[in-house]
TORVOLO-821539 format. One line per 10 residues: number of its first residue (from 1); for each residue x, y, z negated of N, C-alpha, C. Coordinates in steps of 0.001 Angstrom, whole numbers, padded with zeros to 6 digits. Layout:
NUM	X:Y:Z:X:Y:Z:X:Y:Z | ...
// end
This chain:
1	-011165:193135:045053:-009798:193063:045510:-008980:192285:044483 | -007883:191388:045376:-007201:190922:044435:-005835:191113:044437 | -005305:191291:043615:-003403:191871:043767:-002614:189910:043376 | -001537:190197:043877:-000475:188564:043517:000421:189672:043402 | 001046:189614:042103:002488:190545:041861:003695:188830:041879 | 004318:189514:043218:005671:188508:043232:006830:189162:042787 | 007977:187914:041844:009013:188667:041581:009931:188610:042674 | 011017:189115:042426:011803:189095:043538:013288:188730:042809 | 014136:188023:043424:015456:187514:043306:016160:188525:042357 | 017120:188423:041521:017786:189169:040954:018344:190347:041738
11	019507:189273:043222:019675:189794:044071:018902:190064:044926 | 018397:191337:044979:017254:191776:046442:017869:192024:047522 | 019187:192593:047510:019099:193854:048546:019385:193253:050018 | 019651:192191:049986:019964:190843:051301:019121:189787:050760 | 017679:189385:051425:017090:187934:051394:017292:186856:052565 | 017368:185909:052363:017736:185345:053460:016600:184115:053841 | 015945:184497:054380:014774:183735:054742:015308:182404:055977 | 015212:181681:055668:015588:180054:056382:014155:179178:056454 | 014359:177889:057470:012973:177086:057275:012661:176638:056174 | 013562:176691:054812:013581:175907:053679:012510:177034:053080
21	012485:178072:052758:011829:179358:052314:010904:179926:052566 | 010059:179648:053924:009425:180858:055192:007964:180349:054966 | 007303:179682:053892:005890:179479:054311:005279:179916:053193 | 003973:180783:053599:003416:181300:052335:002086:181043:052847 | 001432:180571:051169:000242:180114:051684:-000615:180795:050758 | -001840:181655:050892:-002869:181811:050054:-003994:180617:050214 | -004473:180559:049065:-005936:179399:048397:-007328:180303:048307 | -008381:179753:048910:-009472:180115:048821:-010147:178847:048473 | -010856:178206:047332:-011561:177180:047120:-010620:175921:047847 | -011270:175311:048403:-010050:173794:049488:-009775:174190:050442
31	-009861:175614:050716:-009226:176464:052139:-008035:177371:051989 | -007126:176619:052842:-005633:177524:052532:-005556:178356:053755 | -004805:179073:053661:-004069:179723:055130:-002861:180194:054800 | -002038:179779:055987:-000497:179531:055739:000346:180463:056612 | 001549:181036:056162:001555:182161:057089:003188:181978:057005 | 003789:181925:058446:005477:181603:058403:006214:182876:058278 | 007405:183252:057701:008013:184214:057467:009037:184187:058859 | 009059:184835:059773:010483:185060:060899:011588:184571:059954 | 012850:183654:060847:013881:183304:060090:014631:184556:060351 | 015939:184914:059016:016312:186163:059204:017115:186491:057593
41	018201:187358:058014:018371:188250:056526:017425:189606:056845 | 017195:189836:055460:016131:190902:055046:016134:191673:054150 | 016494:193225:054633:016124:193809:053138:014460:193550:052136 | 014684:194237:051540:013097:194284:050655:011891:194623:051485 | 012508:196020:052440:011647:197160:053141:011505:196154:054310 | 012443:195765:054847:012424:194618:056193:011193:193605:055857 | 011739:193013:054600:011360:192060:054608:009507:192261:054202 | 009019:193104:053583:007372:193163:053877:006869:193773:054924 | 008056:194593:055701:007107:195392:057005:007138:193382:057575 | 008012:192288:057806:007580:191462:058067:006411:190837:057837
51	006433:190534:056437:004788:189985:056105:003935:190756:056267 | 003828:192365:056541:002526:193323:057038:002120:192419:058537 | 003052:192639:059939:003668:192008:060660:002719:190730:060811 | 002366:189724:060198:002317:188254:059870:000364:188622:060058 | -000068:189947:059176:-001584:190128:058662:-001654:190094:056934 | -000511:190222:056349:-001134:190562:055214:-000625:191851:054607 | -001459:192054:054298:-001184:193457:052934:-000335:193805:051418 | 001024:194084:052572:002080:193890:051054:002381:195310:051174 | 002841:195503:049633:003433:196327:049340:004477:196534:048432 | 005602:197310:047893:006249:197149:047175:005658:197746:045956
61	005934:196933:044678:005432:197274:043161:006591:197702:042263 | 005922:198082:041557:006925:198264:040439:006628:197881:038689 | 007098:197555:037764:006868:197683:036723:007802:198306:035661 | 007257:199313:035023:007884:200213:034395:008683:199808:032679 | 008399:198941:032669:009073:198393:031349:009249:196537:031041 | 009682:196109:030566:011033:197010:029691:011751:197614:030804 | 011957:197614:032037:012824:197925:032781:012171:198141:033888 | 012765:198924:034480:012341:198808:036243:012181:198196:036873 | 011207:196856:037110:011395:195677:037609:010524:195753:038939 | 011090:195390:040352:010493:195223:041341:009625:194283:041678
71	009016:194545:042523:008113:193076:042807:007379:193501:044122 | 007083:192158:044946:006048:192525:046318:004349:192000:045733 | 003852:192754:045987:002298:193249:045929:001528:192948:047136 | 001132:191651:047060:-000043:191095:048211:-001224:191508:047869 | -001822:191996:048428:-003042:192782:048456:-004442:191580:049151 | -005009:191053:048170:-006467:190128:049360:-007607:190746:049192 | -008473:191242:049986:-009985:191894:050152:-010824:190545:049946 | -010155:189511:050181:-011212:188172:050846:-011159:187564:049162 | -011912:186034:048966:-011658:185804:047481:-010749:184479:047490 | -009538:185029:047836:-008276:183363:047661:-007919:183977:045945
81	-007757:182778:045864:-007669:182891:044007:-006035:182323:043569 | -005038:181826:044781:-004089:181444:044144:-002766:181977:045521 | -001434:181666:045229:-000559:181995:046213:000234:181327:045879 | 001163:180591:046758:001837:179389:046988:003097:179438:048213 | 003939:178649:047914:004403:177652:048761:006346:178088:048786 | 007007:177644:049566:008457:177777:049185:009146:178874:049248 | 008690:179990:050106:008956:181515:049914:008384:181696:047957 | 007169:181527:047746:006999:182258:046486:007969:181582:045424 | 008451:180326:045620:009023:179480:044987:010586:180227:045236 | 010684:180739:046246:012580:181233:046601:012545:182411:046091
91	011653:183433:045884:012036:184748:045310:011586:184743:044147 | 011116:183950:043383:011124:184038:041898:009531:183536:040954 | 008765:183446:042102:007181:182927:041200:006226:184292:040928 | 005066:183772:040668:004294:185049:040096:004040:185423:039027 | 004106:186753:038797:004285:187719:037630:003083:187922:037431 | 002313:188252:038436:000591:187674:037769:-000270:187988:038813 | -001898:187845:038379:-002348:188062:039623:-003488:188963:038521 | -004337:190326:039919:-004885:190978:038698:-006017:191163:040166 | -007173:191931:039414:-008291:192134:040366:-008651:193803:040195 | -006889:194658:040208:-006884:195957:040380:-007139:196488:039162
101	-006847:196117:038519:-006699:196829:036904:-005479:197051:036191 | -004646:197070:037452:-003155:197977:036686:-002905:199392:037818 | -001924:199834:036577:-002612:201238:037233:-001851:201664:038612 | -002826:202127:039452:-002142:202401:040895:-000691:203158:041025 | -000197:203749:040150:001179:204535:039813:002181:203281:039874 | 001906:201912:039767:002875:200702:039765:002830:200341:041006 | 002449:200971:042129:002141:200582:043813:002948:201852:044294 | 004389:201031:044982:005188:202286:045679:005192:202157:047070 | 004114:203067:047405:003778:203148:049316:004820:203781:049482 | 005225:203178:050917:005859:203312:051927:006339:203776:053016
// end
């Protein structure tokens, strides 16, 4: 399994997903798959029951220091090794990518 910890906007609590923002793509070797976000304002909670919605496996994260810092938690079973495109680019980039070796207490189900 592989985790993509995304950050999220300073401002969360309204995202505003437009065509400029809405495409997310995971990488498997020279095989992508690209997945459009519904145009829309969005809370946090809105906004991954959307990408569940789409077929992928998000969840909301957390990291406990220095501060409470949020983040969405893509979950891949399959082996894509990278995550991309102008959504990851609009909410802030990735905070890292791990293969389940942080501890499950930083995964806040839903």
């Amino acid at each position: 399994m592989k985790r993509f910890w995304l950050h999220l906007p300073d401002k969360n609590d309204s995202l505003e997903i437009t065509t400029t923002n809405n495409k997310l793509s995971l990488f498997e070797s020279s095989n992508e798959k690209v997945y459009t976000i519904d145009i829309g304002k969005y809370s946090l909670e809105k906004l991954i029951d959307n990408l569940v919605s789409k077929g992928l496996n998000a969840k909301m994260g957390e990291i406990k220091s220095p501060k409470n810092t949020k983040l969405i938690v893509l979950f891949s079973e399959g082996s894509f090794t990278n995550v991309s495109g102008n959504f990851v680019t609009f909410i802030g980039g990735i905070e890292s990518i791990d293969t389940g070796d942080r501890q499950e207490g930083n995964i806040i189900h839903t």
